[in-house]
VEXTORMI-939825 format. One record per atom (N, C-alpha, C): x negated, y negated, z negated. Coordinates in steps of 0.02 Angstrom, whole numbers, padded with zeros to 5 digits, always signed. Example, Ala and Ser with C-alpha at 12.3 -4.5 7.8 and 13.67 -1.06 7.14 Angstrom:
residues 2
-00660+00284-00390;-00615+00225-00390;-00660+00165-00390;-00642+00112-00354;-00684+00053-00357;-00645-00002-00394;
This chain:
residues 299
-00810-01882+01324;-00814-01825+01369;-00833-01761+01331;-00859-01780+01286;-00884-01699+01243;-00849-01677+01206;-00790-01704+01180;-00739-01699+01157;-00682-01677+01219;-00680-01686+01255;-00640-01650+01306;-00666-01585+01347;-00733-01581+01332;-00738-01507+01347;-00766-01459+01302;-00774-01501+01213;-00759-01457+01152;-00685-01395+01154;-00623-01463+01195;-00586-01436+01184;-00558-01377+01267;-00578-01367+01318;-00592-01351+01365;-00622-01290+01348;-00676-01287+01312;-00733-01216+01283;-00676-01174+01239;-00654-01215+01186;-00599-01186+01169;-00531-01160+01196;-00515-01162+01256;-00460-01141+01291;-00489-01065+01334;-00562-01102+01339;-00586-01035+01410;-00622-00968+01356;-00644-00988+01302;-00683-00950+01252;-00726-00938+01265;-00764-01011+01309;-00842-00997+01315;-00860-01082+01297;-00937-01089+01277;-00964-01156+01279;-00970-01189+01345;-00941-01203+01371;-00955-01238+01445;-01006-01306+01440;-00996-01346+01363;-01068-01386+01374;-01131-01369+01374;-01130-01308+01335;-01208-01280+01345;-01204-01248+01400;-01152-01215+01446;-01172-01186+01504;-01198-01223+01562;-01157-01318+01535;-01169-01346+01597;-01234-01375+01580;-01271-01365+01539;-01334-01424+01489;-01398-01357+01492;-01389-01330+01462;-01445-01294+01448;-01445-01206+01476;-01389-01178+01495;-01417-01123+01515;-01445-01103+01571;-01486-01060+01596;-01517-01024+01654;-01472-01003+01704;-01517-01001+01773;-01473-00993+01833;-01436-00929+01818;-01466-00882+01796;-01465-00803+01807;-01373-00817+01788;-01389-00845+01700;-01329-00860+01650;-01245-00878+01686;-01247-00936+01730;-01217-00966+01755;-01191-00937+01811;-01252-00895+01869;-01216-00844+01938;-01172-00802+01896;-01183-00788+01834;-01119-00727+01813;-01043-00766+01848;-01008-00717+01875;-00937-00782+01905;-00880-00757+01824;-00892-00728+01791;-00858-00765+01727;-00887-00826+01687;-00924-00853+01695;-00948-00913+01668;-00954-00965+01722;-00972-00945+01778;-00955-00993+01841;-00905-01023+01854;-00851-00969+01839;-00792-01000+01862;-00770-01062+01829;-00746-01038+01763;-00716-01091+01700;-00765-01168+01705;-00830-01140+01733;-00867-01206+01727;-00849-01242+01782;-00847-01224+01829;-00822-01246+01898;-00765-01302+01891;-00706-01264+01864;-00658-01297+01856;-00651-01338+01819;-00682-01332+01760;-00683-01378+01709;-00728-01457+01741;-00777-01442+01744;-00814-01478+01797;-00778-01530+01843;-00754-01492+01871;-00703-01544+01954;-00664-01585+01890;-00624-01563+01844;-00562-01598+01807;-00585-01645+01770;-00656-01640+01740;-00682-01695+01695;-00734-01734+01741;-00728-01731+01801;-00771-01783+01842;-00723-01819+01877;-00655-01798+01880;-00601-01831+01900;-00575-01880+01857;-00565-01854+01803;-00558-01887+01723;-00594-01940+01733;-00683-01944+01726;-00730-01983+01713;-00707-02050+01780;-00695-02012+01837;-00685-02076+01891;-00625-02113+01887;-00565-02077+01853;-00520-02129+01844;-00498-02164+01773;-00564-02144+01722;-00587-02172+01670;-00504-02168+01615;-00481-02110+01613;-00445-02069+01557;-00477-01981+01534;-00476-01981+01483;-00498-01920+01467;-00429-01884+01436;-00373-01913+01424;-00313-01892+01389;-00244-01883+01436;-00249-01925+01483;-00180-01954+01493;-00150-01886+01526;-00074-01824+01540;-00066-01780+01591;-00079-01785+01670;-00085-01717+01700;-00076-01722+01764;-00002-01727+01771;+00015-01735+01828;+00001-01795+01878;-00022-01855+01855;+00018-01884+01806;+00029-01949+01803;-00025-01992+01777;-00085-01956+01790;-00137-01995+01781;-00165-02017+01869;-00130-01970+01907;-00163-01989+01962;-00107-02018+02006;-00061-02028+01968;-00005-02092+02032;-00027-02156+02066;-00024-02160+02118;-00030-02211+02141;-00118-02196+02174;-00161-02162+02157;-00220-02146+02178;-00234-02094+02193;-00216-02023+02211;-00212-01961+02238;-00150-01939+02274;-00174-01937+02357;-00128-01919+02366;-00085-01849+02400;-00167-01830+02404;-00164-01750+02426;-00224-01717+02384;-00213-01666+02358;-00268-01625+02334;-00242-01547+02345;-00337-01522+02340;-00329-01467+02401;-00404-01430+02364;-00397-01382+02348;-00457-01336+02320;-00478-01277+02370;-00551-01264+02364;-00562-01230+02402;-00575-01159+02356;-00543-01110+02343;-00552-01048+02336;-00543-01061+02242;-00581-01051+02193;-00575-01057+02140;-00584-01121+02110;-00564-01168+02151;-00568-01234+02162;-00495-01256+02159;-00440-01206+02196;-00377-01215+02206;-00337-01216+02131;-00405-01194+02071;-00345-01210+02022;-00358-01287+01975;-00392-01294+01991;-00420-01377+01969;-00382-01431+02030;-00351-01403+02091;-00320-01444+02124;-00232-01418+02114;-00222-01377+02054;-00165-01375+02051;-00149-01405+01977;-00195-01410+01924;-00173-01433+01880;-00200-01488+01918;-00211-01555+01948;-00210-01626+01953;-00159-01629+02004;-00126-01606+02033;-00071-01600+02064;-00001-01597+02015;-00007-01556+01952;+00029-01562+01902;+00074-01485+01914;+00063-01439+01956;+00096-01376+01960;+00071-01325+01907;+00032-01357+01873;+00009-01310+01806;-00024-01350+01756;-00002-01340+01680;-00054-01381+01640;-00128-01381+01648;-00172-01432+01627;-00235-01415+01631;-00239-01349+01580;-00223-01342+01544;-00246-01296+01495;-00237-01222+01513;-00173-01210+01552;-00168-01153+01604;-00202-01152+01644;-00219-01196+01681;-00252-01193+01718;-00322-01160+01727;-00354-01193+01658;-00414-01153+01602;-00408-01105+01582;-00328-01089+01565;-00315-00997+01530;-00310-00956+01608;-00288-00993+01662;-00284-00939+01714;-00362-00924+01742;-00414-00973+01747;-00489-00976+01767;-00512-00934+01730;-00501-00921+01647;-00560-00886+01623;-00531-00797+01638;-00461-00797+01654;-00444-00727+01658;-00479-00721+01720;-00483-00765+01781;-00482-00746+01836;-00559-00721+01854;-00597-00778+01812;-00664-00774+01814;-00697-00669+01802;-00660-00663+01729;-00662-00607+01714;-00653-00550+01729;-00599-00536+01784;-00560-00490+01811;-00620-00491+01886;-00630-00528+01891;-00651-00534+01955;-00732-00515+01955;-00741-00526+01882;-00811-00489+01861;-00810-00414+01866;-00757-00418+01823;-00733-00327+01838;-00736-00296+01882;-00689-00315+01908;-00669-00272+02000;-00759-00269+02042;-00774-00319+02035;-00867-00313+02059;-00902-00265+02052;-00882-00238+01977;-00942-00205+01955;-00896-00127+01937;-00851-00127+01974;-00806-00060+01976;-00813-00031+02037;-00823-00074+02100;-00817-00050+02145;-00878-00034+02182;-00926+00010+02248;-00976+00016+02272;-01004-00074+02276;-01076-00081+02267;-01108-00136+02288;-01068-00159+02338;-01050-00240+02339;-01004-00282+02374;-01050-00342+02383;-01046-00393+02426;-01069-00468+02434;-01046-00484+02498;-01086-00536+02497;-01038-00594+02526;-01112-00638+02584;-01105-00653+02627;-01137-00679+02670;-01117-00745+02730;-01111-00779+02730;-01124-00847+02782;-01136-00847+02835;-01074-00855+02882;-01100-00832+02965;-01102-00918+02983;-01164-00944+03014;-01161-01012+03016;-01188-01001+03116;-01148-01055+03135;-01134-01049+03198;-01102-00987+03252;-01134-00986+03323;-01089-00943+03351;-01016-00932+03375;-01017-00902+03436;-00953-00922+03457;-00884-00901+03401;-00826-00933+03381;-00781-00909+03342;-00771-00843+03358;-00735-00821+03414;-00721-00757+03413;-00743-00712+03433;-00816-00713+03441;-00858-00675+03440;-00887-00646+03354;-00904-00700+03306;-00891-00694+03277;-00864-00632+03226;-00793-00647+03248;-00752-00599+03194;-00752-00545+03241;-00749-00548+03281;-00757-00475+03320;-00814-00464+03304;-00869-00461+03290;-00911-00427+03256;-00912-00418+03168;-00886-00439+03151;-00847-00452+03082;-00827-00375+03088;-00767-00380+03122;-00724-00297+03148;-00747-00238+03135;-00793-00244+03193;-00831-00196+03236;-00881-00146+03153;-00892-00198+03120;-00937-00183+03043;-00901-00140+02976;-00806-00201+03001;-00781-00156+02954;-00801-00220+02898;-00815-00272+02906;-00817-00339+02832;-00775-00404+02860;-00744-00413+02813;-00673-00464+02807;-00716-00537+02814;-00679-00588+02854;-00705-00654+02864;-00651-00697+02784;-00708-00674+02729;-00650-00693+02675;-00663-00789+02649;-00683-00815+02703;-00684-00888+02692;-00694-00906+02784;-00628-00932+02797;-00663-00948+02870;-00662-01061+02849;-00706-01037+02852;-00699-01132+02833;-00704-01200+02870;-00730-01170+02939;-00694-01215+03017;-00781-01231+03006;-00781-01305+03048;-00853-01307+03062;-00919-01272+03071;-00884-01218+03109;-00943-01160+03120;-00975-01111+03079;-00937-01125+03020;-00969-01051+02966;-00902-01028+02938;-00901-00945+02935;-00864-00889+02911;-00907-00872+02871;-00873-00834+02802;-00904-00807+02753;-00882-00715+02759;-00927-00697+02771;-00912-00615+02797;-00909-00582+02705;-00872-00535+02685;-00881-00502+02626;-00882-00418+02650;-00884-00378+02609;-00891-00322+02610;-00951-00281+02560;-00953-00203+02615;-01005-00168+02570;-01086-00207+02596;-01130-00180+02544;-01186-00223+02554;-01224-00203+02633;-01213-00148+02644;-01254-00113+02697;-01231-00134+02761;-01154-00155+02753;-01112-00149+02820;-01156-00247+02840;-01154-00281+02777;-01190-00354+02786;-01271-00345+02796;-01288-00314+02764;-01364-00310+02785;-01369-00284+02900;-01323-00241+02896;-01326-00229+02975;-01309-00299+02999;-01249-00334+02991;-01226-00406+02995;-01311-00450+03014;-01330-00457+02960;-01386-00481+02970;-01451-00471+03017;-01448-00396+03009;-01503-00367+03091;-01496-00379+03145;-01426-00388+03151;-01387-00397+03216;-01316-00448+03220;-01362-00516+03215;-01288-00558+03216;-01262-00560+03278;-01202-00603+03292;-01184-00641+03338;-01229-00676+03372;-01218-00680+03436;-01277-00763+03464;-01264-00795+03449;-01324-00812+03445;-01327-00895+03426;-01296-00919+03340;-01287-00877+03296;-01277-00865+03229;-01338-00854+03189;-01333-00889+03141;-01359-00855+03065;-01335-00846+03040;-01355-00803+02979;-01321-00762+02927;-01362-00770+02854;-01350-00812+02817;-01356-00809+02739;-01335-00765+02697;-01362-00711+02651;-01354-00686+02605;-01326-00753+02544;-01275-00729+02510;-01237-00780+02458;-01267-00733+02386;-01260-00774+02336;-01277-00762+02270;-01227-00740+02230;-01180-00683+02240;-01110-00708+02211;-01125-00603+02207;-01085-00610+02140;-01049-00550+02112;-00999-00474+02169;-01002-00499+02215;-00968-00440+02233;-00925-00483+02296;-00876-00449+02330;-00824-00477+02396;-00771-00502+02379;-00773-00560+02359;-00718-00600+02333;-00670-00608+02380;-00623-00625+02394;-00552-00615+02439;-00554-00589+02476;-00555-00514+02459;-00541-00472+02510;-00522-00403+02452;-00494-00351+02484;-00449-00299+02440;-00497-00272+02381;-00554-00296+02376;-00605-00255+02323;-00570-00285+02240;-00542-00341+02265;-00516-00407+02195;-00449-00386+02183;-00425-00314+02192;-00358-00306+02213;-00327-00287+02125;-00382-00258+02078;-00370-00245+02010;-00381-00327+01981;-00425-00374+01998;-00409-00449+01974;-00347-00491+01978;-00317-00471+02027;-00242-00504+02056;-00203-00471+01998;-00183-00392+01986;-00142-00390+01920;-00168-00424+01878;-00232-00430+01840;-00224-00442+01787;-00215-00541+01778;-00230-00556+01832;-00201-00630+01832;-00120-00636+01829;-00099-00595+01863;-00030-00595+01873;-00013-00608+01787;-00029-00551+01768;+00008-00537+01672;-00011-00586+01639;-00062-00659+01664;-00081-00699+01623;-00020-00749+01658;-00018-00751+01734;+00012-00815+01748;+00097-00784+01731;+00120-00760+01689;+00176-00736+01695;+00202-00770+01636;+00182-00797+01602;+00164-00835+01522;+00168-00912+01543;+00161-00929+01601;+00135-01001+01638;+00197-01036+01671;+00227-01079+01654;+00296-01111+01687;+00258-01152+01734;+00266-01144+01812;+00226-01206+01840;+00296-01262+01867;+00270-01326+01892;+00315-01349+01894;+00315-01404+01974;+00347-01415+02025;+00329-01447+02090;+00279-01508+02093;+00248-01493+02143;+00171-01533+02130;+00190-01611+02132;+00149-01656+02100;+00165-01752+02102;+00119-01735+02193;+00075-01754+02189;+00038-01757+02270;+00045-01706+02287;+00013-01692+02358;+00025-01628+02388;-00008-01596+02381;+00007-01544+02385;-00052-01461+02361;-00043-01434+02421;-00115-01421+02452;-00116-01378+02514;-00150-01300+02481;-00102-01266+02526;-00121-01181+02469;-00182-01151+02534;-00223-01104+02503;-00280-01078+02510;-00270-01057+02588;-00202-01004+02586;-00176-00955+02610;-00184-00966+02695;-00174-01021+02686;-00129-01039+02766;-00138-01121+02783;-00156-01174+02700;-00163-01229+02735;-00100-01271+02718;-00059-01223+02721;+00024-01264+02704;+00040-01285+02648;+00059-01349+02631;+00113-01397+02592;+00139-01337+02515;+00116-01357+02468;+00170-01307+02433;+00235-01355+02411;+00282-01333+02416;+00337-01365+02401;+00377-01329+02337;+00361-01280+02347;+00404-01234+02264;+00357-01221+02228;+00364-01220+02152;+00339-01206+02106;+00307-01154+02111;+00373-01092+02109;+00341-01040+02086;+00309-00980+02143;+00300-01023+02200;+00275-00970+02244;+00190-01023+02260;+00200-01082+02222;+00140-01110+02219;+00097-01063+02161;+00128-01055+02113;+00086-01000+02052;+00060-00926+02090;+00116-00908+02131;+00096-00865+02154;+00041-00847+02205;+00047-00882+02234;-00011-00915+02296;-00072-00899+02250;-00070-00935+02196;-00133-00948+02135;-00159-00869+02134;-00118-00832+02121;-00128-00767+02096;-00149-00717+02161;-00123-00717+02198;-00147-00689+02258;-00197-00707+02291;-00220-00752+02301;-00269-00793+02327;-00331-00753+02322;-00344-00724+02227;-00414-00685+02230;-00425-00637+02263;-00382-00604+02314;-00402-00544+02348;-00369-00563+02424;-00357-00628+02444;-00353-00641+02496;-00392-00697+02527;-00402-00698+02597;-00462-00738+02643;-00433-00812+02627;-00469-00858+02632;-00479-00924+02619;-00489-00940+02682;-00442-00991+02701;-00427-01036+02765;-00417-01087+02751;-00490-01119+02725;-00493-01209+02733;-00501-01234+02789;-00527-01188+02834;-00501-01245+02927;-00438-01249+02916;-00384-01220+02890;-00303-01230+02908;-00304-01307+02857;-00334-01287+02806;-00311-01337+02771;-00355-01432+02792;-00397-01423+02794;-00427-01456+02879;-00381-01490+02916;-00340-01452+02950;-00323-01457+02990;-00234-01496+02965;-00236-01469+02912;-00158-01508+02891;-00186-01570+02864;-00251-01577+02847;-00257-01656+02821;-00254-01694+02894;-00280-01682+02937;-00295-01715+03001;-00203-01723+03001;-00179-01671+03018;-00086-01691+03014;-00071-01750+02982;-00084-01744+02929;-00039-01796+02869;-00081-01851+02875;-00139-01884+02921;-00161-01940+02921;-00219-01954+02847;-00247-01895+02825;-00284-01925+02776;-00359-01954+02815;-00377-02004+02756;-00435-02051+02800;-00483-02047+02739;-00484-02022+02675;-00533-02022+02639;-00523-01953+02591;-00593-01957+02575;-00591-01871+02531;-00652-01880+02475;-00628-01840+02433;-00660-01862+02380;-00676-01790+02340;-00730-01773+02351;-00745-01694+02335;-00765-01704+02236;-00744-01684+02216;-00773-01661+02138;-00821-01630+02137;-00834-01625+02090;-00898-01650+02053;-00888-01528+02045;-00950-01494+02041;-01019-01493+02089;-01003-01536+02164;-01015-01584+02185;-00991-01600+02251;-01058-01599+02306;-01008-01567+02351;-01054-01557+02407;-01030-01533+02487;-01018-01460+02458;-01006-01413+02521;-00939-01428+02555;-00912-01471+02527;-00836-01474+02562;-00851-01546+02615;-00875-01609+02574;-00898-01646+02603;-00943-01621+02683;-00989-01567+02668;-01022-01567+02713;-01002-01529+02763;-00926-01489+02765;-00898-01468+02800;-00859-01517+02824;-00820-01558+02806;-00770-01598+02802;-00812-01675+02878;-00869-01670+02865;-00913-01700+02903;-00910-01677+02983;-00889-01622+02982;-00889-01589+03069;-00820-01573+03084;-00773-01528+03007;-00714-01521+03039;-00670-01587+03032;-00683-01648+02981;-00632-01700+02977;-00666-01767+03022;-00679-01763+03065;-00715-01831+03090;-00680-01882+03082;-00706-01940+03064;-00688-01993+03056;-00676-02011+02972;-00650-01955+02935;-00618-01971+02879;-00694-01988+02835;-00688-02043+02807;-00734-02060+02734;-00739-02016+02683;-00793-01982+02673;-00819-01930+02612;-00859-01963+02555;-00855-01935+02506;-00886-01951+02429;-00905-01884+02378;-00945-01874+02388;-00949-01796+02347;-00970-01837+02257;-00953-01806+02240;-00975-01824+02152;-01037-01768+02131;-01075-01792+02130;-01153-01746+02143;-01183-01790+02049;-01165-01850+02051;-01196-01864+01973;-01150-01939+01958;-01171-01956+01891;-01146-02003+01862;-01126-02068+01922;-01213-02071+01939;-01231-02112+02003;-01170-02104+02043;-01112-02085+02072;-01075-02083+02117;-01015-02088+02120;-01006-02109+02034;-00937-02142+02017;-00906-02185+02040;-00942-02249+02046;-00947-02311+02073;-00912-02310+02134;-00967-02259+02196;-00921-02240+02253;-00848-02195+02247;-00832-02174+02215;-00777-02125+02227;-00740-02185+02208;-00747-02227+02157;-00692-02273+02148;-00694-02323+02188;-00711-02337+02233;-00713-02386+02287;-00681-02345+02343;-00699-02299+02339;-00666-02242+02401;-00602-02234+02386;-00575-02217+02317;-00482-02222+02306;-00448-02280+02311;-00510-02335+02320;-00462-02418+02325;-00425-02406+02378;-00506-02393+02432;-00474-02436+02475;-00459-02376+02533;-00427-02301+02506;-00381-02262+02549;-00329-02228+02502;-00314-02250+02461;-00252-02215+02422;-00177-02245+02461;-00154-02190+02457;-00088-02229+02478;-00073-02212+02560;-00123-02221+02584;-00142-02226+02675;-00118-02175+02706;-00118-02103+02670;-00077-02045+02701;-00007-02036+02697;+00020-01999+02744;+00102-01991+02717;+00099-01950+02662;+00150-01944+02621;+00141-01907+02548;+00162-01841+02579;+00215-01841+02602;+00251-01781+02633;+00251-01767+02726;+00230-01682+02749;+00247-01687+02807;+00288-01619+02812;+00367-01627+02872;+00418-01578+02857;+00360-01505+02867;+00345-01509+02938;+00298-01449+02974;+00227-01476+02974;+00226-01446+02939;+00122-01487+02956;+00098-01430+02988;
C-alpha cells in the first residue's frame, strides 16, 4: 500500500502519506490537500478490500461492483473505478481541481457553506431564496447544504426554517455554486489532455442522478460539477430504481452511509471507517454483487 500511494503523491505533487499519517487538522481543511487525499483514500481502500493494489479499473472490479456513484469530489474516485478515466487522471484531474477551487475561495468575498438539517423541504429552499444562498448539496434525508456569502449564512442561522438546524461547515469557500466558476476553466484545460472512455458499472453523475452512458459528456459532467449543486437524493433515488440492495461507502466512510440510512431504507450499508471493516465490506460484495440490474433505459 505505500508503494501505491508513493506513487499516487507522485501524480498529485503532494505527500498524501504524511498528509494522511501525520499532519494537523488546520493542514488537511486546506481543500487542495483535502481533496487529492480524499480521493486517493476511497481508491486505495477499495484496492485494500478487493486485495489488488495493481490490477486497472474496471477490470478489477468485474463481477463485484455494480454501480458506483460519488458524492461531490468523490465523483472522481467513482469514475476512475468505473473505468471512465484512468486512476492517474483521475489524480491529475483532483489535484487541479483541489487547487483551482482553492483559488476561486480566496478570490472571491468571504464564502462558506452551512448544513440545513431537518425542516420542511420547501420551506427550506424558499428561505435559501429569500437570502440569496444556493442549496449547493441537496442530499435527501432532510439536510441541504446552503453556500454563499458568509453574512447572508450567518442570517441563515439567526433565523432558520422551523423546525431546522443549521451547521456552520469547515470548508474553504461555496463550493458548487457560481463562486467555482474560474475552477471549472481551469479543470476544463486539464481534462482536455484526458481521453475518457464508457463506464464497466454504472456511473450515476452528480448533476441529476442519471446513468452516464457517453464518455465524453461523462468527463464533462466531471468538470462542471465544481460550480454546480450536488443532487445525491436524485442519485438516491436512481439506486432505489435499479434495485440496489447493498452499498459500500469508502473509506473516509461515513456520511453517505448515514444518509443512505433514511434516504435508502432497506438497502445494507458498510462504511470503511478502518482496517477493522474490511472483513465487512467483503462479506457485503458476496453476498449483493450482481443483485442489481447493470443497466436501466429511464431511471
Amino acid at each position: 500500500m505505500e508503494a501505491w500511494f508513493d506513487r499516487a503523491s507522485q501524480t498529485v505533487g503532494t505527500d498524501l502519506m504524511a498528509h494522511g499519517i501525520s499532519s494537523d487538522a488546520e493542514t488537511i481543511r486546506d481543500t487542495a490537500v483535502a481533496q487529492p487525499l480524499l480521493v486517493a483514500t476511497a481508491l486505495a481502500s477499495l484496492r485494500a478490500v478487493l486485495g489488488d493494489l495493481g490490477s486497472p479499473w474496471p477490470a478489477l472490479t468485474q463481477g463485484t461492483v455494480d454501480l458506483v456513484a460519488g458524492h461531490s469530489v468523490g465523483e472522481l474516485a467513482a469514475a476512475a473505478v468505473s473505468g471512465l478515466v484512468d486512476e492517474d487522471d483521475a489524480l491529475r484531474l483532483v489535484a487541479v481541481r483541489g487547487r483551482a477551487m482553492a483559488q476561486a475561495a480566496t478570490a472571491s468575498a468571504p464564502t462558506g457553506m452551512s448544513a440545513v438539517v431537518g425542516g420542511d423541504p420547501d420551506e427550506v429552499l424558499t428561505r435559501l431564496a429569500e437570502l440569496g444562498l444556493t442549496p449547493a448539496n441537496v442530499n435527501g434525508g432532510g439536510q441541504v447544504v446552503a453556500a454563499g456569502a458568509l453574512d447572508r449564512l450567518a442570517e441563515l442561522s439567526a433565523a432558520p426554517p422551523a423546525r431546522a438546524r443549521v451547521i456552520p461547515l469547515q470548508v474553504a469557500g461555496a463550493f458548487h455554486t457560481e463562486v467555482m466558476a474560474p475552477a471549472v476553466d481551469a479543470l476544463a484545460a486539464t481534462a482536455a489532455s484526458v481521453t475518457p472512455r464508457e463506464p464497466g458499472p454504472v456511473l450515476l453523475g452528480n448533476a441529476d442522478g442519471a446513468q452516464v452512458t457517453d464518455a465524453a459528456d461523462g468527463l464533462a459532467r466531471l468538470v462542471a460539477q465544481v460550480a454546480r449543486p450536488v443532487r445525491w437524493d436524485l442519485c438516491a433515488a436512481t439506486m432505489v430504481g435499479l434495485g440496489v440492495t447493498g452499498l459500500l461507502e469508502l473509506a473516509p466512510g461515513g456520511v453517505l452511509t448515514g444518509l443512505a440510512r433514511r434516504g435508502l431504507p432497506g438497502v445494507e450499508t458498510v462504511a470503511l471507517k478502518s482496517p477493522d471493516d474490511i472483513d465487512a465490506a467483503r462479506d457485503l460484495i458476496a453476498r449483493h454483487a450482481g443483485t442489481a440490474p447493470s443497466r436501466q433505459e429511464n431511471p
